[in-house]
C-alpha positions, -999 to 999 in steps of 0.1 A, spaced: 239 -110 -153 207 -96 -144 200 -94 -103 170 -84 -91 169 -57 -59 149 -63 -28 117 -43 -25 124 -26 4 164 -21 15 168 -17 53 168 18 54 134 20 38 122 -5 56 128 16 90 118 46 77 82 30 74 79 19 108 72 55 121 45 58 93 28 24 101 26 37 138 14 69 129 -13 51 107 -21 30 138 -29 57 159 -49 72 136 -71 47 132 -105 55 155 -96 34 185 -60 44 186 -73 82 180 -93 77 212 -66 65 232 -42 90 222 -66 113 232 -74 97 267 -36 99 271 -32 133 262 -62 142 285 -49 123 316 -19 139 313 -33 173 310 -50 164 343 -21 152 361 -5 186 354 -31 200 363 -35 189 399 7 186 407 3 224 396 -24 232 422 -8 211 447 22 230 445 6 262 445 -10 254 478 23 236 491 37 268 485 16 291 503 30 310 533 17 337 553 20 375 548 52 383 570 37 418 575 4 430 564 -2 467 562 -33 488 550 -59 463 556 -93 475 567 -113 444 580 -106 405 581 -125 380 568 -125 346 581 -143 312 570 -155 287 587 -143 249 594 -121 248 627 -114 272 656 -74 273 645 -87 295 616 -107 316 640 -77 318 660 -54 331 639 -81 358 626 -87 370 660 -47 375 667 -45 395 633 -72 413 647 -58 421 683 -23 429 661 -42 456 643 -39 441 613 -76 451 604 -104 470 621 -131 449 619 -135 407 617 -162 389 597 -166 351 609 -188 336 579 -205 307 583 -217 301 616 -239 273 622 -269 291 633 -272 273 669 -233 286 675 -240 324 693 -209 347 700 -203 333 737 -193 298 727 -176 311 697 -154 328 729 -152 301 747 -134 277 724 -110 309 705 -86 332 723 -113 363 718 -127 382 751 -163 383 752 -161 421 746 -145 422 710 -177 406 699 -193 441 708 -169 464 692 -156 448 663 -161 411 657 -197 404 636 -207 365 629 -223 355 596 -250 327 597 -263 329 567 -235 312 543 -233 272 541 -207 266 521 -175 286 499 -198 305 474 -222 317 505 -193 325 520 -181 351 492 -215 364 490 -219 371 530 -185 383 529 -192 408 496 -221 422 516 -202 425 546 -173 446 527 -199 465 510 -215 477 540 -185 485 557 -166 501 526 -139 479 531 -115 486 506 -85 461 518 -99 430 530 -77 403 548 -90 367 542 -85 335 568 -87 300 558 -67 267 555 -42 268 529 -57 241 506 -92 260 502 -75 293 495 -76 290 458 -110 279 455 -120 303 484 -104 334 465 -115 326 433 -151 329 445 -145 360 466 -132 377 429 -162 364 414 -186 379 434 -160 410 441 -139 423 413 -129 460 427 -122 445 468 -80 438 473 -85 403 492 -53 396 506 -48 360 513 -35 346 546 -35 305 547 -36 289 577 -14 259 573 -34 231 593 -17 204 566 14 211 561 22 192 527 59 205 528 73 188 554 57 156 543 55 132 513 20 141 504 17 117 468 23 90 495 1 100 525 -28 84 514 -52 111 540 -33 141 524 -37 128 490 -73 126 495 -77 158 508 -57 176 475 -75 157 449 -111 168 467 -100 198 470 -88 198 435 -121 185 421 -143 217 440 -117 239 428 -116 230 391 -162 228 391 -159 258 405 -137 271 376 -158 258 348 -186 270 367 -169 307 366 -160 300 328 -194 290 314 -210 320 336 -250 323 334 -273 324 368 -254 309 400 -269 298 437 -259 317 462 -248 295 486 -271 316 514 -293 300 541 -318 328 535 -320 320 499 -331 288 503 -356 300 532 -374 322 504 -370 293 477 -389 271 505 -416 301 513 -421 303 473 -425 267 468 -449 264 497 -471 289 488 -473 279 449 -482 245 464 -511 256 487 -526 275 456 -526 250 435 -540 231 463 -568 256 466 -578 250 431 
């Protein structure tokens, strides 16, 4: 008696449901989601790998060999804590970059810890940078200038990457040795569900990674200086009263 098999026993049968996935996912809209998957999850890793590295970051327990401090602007803690590495001798000199330029060394005194008189030896105040990139650029001509070869730099822990990345990029041959202030400190609390904290990271995470791609395409780059734009305005003016004139 003749009997007939089944076209497919079980076993094939589940060994073609990996292949009828597979050929679902190729197919152009499951290609395109596999990729937006794939490129979301990049991205998560991404940022939980930043976050962590600025979670992480601690002060120097002991700095030794630096020759001038660097600090950047956005709160007088950060000034603070510049001024007492300063007074500890942990550099000769301080560079406070990006000062509004309304903001003159006496109020600058009297909302930090510094005496009046430290503002005449060795404390200098940079106006011209208005945002991170000026502030590499100020600083870079400030270390130049001095021949700083060991340079201490001040800010908030979450801008450190972004703020050394730019100091490197303007600077390859200056040691900048980082030391974060920690005015948020994500480690003692649950940051992914602290909504303000959150917010900061994942700004702070967006500058950071423009400023990377920036860095990787290269080509010409603003300066981030207020005399800059001054000129750019001067130049524009004039080309506009000439063609005026004609």
């Amino acid at each position: 008696m003749n009997t007939e098999l089944p076209d497919e026993s079980p076993e094939t049968g589940a060994s073609e449901k990996p292949r009828k996935i597979a050929r679902r996912a190729l197919r152009p809209a499951g290609v395109i989601t596999l990729v937006l998957v794939l490129g979301a999850g990049l991205l998560i890793g991404s940022f939980i790998r930043f976050a962590n590295e600025v979670i992480n970051l601690v002060p120097p327990a002991e700095i030794a060999g630096a020759d001038g401090i660097v600090v950047l602007t956005g709160g007088s803690q950060r000034i603070d804590q510049a001024i007492e590495l300063l007074n500890g001798g942990a550099g000769d000199r301080l560079l406070i970059s990006g000062v509004n330029p309304d903001i003159s060394s006496r109020q600058i005194a009297r909302v930090t810890s510094a005496e009046p008189a430290m503002f005449e030896c060795c404390i200098d105040i940079g106006h011209d940078a208005i945002d991170t990139v000026g502030n590499a650029n100020e600083a870079a001509q400030w270390v130049a200038e001095n021949k700083f070869v060991n340079v201490v730099v001040v800010t908030s822990n979450y801008h450190m990457p972004r703020s050394l990345m730019e100091l490197r990029r303007v600077d390859s041959t200056t040691n900048f040795i980082p030391y974060p202030v920690i005015a948020n400190d994500f480690s003692k609390i649950q940051w992914l569900q602290h909504s303000g904290s959150l917010r900061l990271l994942v700004a702070e995470y967006v500058k950071y990674m423009a400023a990377r791609a920036h860095l990787i395409r290269g080509g010409a780059s603003r300066d981030g200086l207020r005399s800059s734009l001054a000129s750019a305005d001067n130049v524009g003016l004039k080309s506009a009263n000439m063609a005026g004139g004609d």
